[in-house]
Backbone as ProteinMPNN parsed JSONL, in Angstrom:
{"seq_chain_A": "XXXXXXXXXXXXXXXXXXXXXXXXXXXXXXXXXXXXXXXXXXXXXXXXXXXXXXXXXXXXXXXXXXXXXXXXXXXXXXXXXXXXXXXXXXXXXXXXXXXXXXXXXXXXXXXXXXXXXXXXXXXXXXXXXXXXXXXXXXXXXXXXXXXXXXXXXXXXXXXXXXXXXXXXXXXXXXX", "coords_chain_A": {"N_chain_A": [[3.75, -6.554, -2.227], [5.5, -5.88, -5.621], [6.8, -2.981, -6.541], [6.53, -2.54, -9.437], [4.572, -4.151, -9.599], [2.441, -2.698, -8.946], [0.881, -0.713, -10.546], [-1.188, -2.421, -12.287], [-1.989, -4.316, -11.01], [-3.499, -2.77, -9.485], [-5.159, -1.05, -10.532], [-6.255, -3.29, -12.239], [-8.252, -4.718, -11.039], [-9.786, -3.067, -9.607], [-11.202, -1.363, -11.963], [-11.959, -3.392, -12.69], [-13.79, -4.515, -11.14], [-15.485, -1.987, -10.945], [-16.38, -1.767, -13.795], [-17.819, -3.832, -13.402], [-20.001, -2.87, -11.731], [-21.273, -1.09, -13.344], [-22.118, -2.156, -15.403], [-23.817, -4.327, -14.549], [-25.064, -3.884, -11.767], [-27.628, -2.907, -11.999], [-28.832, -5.867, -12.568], [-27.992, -7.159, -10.457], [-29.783, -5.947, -8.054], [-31.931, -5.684, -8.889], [-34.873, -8.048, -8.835], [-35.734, -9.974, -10.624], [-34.931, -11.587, -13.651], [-32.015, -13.615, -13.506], [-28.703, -13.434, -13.296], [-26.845, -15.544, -15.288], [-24.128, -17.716, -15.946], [-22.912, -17.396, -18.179], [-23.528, -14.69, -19.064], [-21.771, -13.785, -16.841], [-19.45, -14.328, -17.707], [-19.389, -13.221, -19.821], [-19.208, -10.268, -19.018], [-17.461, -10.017, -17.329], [-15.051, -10.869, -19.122], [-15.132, -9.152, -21.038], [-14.593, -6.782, -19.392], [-12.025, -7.619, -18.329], [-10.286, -7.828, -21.293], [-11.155, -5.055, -22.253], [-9.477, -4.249, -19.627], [-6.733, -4.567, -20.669], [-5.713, -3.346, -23.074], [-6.331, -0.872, -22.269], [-4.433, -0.572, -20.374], [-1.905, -1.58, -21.283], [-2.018, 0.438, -23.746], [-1.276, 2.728, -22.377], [0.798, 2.322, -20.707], [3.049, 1.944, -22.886], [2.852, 3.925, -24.126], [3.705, 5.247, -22.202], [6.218, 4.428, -22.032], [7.593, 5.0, -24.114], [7.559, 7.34, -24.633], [9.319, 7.973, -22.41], [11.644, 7.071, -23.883], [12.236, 8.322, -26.243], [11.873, 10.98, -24.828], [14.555, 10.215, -23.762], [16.735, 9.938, -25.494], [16.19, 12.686, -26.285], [17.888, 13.948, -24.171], [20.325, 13.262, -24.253], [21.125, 14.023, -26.779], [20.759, 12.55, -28.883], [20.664, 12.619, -32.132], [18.986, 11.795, -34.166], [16.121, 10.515, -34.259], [14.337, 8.437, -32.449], [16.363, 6.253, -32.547], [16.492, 4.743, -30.008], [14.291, 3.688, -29.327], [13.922, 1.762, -31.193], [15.768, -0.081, -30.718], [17.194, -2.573, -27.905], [16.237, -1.984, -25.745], [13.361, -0.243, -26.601], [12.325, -2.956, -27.16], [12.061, -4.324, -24.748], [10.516, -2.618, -23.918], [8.495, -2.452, -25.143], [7.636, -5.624, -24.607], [7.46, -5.24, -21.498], [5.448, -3.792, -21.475], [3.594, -5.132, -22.602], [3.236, -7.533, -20.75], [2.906, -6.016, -18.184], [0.366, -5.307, -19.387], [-1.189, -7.266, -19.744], [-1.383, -9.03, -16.71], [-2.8, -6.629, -15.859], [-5.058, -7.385, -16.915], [-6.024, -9.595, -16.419], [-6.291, -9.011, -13.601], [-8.589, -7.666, -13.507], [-10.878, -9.434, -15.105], [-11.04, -10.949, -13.418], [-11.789, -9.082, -10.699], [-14.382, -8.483, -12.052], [-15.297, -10.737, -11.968], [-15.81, -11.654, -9.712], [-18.034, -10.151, -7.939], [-20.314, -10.792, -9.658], [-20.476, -13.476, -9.834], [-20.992, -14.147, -7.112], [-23.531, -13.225, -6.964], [-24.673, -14.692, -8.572], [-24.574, -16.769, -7.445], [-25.834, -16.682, -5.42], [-29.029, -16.825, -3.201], [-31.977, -15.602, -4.945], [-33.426, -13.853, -3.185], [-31.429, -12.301, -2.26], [-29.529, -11.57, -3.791], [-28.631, -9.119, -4.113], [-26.512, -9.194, -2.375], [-24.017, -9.347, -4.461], [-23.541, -6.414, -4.767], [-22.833, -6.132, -2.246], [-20.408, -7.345, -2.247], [-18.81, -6.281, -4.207], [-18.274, -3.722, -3.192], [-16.913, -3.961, -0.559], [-14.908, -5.545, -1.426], [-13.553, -3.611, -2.901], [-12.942, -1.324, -1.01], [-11.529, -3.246, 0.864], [-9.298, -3.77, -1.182], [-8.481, -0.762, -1.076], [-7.568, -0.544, 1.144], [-4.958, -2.267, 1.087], [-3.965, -1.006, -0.689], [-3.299, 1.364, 0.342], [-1.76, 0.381, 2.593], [0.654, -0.43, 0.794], [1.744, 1.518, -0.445], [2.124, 3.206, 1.703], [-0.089, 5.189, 3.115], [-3.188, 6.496, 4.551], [-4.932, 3.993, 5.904], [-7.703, 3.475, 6.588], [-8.89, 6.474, 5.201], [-8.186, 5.513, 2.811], [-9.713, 3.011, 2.601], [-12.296, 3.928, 2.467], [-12.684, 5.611, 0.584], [-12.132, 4.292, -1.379], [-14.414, 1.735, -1.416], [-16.253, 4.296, -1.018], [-16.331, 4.806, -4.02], [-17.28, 2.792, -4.84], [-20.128, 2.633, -3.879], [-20.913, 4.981, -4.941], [-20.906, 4.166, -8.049], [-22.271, 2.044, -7.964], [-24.928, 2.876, -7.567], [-25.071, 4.3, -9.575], [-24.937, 2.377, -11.724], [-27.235, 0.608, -10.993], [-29.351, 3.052, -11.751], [-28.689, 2.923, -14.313], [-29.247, 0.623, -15.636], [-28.07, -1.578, -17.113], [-27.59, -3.933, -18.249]], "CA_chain_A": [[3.506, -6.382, -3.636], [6.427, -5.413, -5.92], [5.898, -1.863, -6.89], [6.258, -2.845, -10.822], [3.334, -4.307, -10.513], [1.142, -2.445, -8.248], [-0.307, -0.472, -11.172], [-1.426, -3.078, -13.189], [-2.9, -4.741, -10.214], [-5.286, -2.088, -8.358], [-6.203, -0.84, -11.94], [-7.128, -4.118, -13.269], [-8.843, -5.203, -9.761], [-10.724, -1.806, -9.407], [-11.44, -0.842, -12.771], [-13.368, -4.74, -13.42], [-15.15, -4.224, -9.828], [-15.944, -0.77, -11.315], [-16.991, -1.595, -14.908], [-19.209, -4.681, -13.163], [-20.892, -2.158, -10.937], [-21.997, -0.134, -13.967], [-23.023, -2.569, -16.02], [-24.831, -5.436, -14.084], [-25.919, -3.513, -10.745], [-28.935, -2.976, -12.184], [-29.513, -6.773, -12.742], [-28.059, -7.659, -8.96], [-30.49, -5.372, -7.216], [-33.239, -6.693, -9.621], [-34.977, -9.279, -8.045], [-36.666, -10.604, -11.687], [-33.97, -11.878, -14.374], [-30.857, -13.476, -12.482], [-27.59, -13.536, -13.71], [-26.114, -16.988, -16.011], [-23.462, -17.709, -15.904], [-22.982, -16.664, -19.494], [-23.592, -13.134, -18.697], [-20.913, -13.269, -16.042], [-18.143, -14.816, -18.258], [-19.272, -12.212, -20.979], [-18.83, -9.238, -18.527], [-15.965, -10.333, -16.927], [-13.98, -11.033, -20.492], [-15.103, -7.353, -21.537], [-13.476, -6.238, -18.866], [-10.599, -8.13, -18.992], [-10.501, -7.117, -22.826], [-10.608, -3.535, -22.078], [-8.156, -4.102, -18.966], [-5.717, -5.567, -21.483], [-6.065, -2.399, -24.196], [-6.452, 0.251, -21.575], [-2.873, -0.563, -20.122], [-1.105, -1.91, -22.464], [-1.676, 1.747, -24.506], [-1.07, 3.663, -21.291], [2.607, 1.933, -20.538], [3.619, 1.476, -23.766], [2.834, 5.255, -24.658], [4.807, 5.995, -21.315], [7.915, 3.4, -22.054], [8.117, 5.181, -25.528], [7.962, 8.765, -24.393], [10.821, 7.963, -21.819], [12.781, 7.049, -24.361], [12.402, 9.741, -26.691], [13.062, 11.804, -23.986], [16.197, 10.098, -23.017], [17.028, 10.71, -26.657], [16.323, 14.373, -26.272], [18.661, 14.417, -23.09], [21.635, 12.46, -24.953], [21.273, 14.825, -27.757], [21.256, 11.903, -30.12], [20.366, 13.697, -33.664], [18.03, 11.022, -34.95], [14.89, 9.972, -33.525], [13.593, 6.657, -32.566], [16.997, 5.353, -32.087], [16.358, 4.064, -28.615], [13.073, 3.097, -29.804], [14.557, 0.618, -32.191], [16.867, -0.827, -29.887], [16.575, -3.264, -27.033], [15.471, -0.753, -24.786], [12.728, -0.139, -26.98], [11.405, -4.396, -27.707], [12.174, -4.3, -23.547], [9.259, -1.862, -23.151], [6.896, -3.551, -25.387], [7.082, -6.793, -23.546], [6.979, -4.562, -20.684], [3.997, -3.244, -21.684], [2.38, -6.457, -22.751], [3.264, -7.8, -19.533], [1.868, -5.169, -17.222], [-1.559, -5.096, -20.025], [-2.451, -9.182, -18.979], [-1.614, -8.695, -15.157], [-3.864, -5.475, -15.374], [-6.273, -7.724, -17.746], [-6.458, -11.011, -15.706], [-6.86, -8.544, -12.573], [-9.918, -7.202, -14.382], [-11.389, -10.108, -15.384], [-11.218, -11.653, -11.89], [-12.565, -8.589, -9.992], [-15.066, -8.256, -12.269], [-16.439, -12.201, -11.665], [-16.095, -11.551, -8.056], [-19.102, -9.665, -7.86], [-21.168, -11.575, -10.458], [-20.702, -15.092, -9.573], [-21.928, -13.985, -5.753], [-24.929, -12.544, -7.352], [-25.157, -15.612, -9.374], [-25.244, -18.197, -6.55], [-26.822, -15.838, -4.105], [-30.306, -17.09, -3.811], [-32.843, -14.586, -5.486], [-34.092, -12.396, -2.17], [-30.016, -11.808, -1.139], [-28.61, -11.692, -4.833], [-27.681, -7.806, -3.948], [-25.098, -9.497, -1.879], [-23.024, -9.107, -4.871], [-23.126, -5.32, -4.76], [-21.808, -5.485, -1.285], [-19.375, -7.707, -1.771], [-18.164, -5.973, -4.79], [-18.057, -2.517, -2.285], [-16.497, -4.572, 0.124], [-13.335, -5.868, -2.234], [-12.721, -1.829, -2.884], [-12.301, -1.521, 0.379], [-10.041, -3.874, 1.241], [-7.919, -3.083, -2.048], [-8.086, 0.482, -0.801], [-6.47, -0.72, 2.244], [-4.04, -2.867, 0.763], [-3.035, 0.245, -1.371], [-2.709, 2.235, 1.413], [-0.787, 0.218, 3.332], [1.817, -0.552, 0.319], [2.369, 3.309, -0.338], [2.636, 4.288, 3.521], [-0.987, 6.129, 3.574], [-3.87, 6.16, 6.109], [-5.639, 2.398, 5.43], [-9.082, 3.505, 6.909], [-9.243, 6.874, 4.56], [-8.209, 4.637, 1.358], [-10.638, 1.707, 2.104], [-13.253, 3.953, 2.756], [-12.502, 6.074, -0.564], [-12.272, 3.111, -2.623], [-15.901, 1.867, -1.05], [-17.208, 4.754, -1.433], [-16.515, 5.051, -5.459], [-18.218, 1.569, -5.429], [-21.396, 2.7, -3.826], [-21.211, 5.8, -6.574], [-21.0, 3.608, -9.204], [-23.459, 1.005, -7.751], [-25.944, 3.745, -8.059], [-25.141, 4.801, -11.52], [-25.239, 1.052, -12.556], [-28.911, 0.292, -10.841], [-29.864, 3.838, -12.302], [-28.663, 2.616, -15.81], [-29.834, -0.909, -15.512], [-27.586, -1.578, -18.669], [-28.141, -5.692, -18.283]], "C_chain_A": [[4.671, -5.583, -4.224], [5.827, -4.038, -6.362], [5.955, -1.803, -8.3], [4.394, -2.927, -11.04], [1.679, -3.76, -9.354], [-0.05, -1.56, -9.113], [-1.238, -1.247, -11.699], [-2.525, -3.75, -12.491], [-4.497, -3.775, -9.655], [-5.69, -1.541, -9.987], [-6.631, -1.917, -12.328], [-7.991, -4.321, -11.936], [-10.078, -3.845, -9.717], [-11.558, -1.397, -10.545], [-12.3, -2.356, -13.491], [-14.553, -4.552, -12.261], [-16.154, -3.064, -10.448], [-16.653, -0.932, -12.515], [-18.314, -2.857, -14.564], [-20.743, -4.064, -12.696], [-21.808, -1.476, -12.089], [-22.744, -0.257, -14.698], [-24.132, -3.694, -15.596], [-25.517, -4.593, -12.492], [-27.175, -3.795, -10.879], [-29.877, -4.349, -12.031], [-29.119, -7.559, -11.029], [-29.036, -7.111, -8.555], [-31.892, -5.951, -7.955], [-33.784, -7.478, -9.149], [-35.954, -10.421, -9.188], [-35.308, -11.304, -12.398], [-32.722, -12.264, -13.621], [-29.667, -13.872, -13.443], [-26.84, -14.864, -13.812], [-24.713, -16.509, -15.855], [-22.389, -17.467, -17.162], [-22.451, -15.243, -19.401], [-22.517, -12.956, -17.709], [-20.149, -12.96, -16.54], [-18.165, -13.436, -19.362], [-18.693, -11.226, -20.623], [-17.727, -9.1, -17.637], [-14.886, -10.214, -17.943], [-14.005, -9.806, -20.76], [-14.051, -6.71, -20.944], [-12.476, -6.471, -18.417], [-10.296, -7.529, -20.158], [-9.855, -5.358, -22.33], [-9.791, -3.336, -20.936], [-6.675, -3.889, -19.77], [-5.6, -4.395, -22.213], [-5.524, -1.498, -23.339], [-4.69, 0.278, -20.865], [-2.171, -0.832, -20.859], [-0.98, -0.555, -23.484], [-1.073, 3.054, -23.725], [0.636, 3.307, -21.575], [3.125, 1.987, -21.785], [3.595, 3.182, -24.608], [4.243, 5.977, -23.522], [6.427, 5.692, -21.53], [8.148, 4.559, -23.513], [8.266, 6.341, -25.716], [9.027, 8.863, -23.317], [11.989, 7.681, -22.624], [12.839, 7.584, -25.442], [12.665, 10.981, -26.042], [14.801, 11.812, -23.356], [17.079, 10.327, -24.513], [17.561, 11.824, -27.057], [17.411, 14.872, -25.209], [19.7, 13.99, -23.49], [21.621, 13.264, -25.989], [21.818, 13.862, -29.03], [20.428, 12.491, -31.436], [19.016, 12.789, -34.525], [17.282, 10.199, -33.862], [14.56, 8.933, -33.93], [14.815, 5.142, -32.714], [16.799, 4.525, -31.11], [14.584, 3.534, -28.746], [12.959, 1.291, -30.152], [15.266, -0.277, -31.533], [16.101, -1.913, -28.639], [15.834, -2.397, -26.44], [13.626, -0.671, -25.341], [11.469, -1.75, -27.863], [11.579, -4.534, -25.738], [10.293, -3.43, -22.939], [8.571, -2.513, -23.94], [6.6, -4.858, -24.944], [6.637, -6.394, -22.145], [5.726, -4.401, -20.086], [2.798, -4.513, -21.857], [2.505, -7.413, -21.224], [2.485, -7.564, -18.462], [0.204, -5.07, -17.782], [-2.103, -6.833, -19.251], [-2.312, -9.302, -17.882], [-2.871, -8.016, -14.971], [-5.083, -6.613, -16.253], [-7.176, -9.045, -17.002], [-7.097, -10.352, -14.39], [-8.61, -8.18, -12.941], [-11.236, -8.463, -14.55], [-12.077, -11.143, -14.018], [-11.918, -10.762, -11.048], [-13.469, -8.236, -10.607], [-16.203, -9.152, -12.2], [-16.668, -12.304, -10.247], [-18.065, -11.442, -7.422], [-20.475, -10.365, -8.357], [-21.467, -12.886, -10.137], [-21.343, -15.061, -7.983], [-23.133, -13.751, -6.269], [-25.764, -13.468, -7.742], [-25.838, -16.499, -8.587], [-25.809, -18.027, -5.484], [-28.565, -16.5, -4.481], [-30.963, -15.31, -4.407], [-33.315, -13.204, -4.547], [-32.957, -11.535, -1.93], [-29.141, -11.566, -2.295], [-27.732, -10.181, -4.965], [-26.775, -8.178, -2.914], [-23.995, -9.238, -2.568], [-22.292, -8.041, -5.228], [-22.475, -5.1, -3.251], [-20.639, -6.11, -1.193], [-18.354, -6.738, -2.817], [-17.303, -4.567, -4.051], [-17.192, -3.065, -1.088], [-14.742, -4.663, -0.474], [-13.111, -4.654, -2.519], [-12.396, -1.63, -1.834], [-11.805, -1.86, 1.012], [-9.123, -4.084, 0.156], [-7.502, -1.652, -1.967], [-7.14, 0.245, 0.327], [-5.042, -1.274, 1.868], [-3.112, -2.162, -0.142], [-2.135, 0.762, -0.46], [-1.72, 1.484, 2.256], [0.5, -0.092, 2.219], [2.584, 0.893, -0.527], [2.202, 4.002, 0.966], [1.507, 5.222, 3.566], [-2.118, 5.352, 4.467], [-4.849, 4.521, 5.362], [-6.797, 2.795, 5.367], [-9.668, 4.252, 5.479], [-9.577, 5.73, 3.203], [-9.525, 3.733, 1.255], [-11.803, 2.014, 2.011], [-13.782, 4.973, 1.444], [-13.081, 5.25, -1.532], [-13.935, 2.668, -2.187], [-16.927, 2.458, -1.46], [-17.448, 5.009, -3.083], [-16.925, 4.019, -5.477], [-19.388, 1.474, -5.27], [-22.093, 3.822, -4.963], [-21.941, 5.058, -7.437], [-21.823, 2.399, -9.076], [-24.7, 1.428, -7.443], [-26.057, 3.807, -9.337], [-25.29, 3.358, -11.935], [-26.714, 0.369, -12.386], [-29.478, 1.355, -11.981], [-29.754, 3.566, -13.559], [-29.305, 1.823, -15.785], [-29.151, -1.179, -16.954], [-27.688, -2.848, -19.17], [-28.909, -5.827, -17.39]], "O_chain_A": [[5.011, -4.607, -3.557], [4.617, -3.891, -6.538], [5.316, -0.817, -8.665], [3.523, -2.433, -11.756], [0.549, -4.203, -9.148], [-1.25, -1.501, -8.844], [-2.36, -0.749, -11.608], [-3.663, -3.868, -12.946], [-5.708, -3.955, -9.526], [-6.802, -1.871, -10.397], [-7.669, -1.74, -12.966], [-8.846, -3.465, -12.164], [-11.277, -4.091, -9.847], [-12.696, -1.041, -10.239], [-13.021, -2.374, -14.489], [-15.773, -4.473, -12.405], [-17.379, -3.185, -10.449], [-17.691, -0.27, -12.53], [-19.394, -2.912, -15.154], [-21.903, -4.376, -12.963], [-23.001, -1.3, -11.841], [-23.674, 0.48, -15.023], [-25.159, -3.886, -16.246], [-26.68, -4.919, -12.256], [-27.827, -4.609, -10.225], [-31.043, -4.36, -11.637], [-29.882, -8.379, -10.518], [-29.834, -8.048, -8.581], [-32.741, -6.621, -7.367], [-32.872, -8.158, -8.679], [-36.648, -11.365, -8.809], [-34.484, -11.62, -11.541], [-32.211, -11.325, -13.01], [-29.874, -14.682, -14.346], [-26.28, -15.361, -12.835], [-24.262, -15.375, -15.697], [-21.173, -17.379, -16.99], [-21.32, -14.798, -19.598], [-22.205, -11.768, -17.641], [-19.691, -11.823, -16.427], [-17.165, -12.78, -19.651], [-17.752, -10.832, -21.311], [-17.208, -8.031, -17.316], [-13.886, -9.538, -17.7], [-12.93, -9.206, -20.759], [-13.028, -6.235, -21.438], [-11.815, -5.521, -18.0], [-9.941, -6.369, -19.951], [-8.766, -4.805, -22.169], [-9.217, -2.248, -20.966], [-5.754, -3.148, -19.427], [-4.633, -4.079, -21.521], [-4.334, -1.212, -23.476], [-3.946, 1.249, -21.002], [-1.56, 0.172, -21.224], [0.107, -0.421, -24.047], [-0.57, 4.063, -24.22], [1.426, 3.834, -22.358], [4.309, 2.198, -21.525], [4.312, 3.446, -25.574], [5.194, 6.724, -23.755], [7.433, 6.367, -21.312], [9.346, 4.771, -23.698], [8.919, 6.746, -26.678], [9.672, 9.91, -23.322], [13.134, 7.94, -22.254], [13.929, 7.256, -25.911], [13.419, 11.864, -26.45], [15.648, 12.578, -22.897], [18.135, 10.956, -24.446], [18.57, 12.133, -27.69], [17.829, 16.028, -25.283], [20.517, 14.577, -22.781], [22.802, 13.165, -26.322], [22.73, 14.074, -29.829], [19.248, 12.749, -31.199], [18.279, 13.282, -35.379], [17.695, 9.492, -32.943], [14.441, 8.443, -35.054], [14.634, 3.933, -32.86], [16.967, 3.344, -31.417], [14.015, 2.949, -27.824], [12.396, 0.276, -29.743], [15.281, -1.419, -31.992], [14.891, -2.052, -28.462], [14.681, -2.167, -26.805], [12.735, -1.002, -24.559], [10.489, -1.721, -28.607], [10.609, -5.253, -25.497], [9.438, -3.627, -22.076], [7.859, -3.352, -23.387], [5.434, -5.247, -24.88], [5.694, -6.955, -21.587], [5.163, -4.631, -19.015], [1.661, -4.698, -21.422], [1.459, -7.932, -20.832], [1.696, -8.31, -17.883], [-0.81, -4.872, -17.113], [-3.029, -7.237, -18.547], [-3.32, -9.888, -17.489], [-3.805, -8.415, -14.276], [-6.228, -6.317, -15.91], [-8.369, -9.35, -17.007], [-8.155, -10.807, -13.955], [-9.595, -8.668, -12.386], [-12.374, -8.286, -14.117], [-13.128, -11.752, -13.823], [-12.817, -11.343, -10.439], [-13.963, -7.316, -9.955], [-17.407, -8.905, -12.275], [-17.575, -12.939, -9.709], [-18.867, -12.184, -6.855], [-21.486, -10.485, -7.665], [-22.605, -13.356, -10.166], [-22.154, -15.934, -7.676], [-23.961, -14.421, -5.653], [-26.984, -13.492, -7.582], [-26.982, -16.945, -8.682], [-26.233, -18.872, -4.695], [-29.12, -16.607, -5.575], [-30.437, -14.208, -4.248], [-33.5, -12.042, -4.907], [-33.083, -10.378, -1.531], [-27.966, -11.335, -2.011], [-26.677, -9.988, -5.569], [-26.138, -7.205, -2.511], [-22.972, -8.931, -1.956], [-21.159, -8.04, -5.71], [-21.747, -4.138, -3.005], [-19.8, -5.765, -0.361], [-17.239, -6.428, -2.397], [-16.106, -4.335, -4.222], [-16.642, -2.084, -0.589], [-13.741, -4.066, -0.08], [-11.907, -4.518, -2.299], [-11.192, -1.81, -1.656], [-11.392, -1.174, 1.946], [-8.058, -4.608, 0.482], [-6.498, -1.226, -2.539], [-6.045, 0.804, 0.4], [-4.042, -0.733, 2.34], [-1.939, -2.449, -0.384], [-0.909, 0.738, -0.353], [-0.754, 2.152, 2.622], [1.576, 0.003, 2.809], [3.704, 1.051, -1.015], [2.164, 5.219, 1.149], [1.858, 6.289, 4.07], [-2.109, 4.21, 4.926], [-5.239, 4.429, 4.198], [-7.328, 2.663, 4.264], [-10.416, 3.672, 4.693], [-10.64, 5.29, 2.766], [-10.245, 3.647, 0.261], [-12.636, 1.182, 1.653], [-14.982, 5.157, 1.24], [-14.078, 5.368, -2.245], [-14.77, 3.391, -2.729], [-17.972, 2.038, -1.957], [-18.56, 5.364, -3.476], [-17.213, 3.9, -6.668], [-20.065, 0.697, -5.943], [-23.152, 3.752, -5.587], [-23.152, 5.117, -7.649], [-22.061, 1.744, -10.091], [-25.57, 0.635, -7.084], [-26.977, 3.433, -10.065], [-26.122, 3.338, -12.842], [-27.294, -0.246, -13.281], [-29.994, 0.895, -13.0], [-30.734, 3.924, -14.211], [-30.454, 2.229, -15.959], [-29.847, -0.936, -17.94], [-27.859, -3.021, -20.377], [-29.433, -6.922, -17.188]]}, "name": "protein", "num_of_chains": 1, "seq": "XXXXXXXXXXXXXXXXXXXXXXXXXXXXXXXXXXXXXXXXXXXXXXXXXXXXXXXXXXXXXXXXXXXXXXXXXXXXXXXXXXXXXXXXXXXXXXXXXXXXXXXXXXXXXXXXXXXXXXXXXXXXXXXXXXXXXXXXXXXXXXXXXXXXXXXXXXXXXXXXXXXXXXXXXXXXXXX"}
């Protein structure tokens, strides 16, 4: 994985697993009301949607305070030169770039979970809370091994913020 785009990735991948957990748990573990395929696409797009927003304001705040700082270190006298400039239409494609990576990631680990749930029969449909705990865990690994840390800790980190939050999402029951 290039390291451009490894934020874009485990945040959109983690952060749709994560916003699925919080809002549909409740209706996987359910064993009444089962999850259309409607309701997937809806909660999947959300969080796509807010993948797409949530980075895209992050990078694009960071691209634009690096180069007001490089500004401040060039001691150029007027601000928002390097803004204005390529440099500065460079980071907003940048930015829109890294927001629909992180948004498509999102959108995809957030149907992961849902569409198991969906076609899970009715007794086994909390299959899709383990698979969703499952895919943290092997994107914790896949972290860890592309920044040189321990695989096991990571996968078992990432995991465990999915059984967290696959508490707090039964305990809500928010769909």
């Amino acid at each position: 994985m290039k390291p451009f785009a490894l934020l874009p990735v485990a945040l959109g991948f983690s952060d749709g697993i994560l916003n699925t957990l919080t809002l549909a748990a409740g209706r996987l573990v359910d064993s009444g009301e089962a999850i259309t395929p409607t309701l997937a696409l809806r909660i999947a797009a959300a969080a796509g949607i807010a993948g797409i927003f949530m980075l895209f304001v992050a990078e694009y705040a960071q691209a634009r305070g690096d180069l007001a700082r490089a500004e401040f270190m060039l001691n150029m006298g007027e601000h928002g030169r390097l803004i204005e400039s390529r440099q500065g239409a460079r980071a907003l494609r940048a930015s829109a770039g890294a927001a629909l990576v992180s948004g498509g990631c999102a959108f995809l680990g957030s149907l992961l979970p849902l569409a198991v749930g969906m076609l899970a029969p009715r007794p086994v449909r909390m299959l899709g809370l383990g698979v969703a705990v499952v895919a943290l865990g092997v994107l914790g690994a896949l972290l860890a091994r592309a920044v040189h840390g321990g695989m096991v800790r990571w996968a078992l980190w990432m995991a465990g913020g999915g059984v967290v939050m696959g508490i707090v999402g039964v305990w809500l029951h928010i769909v």
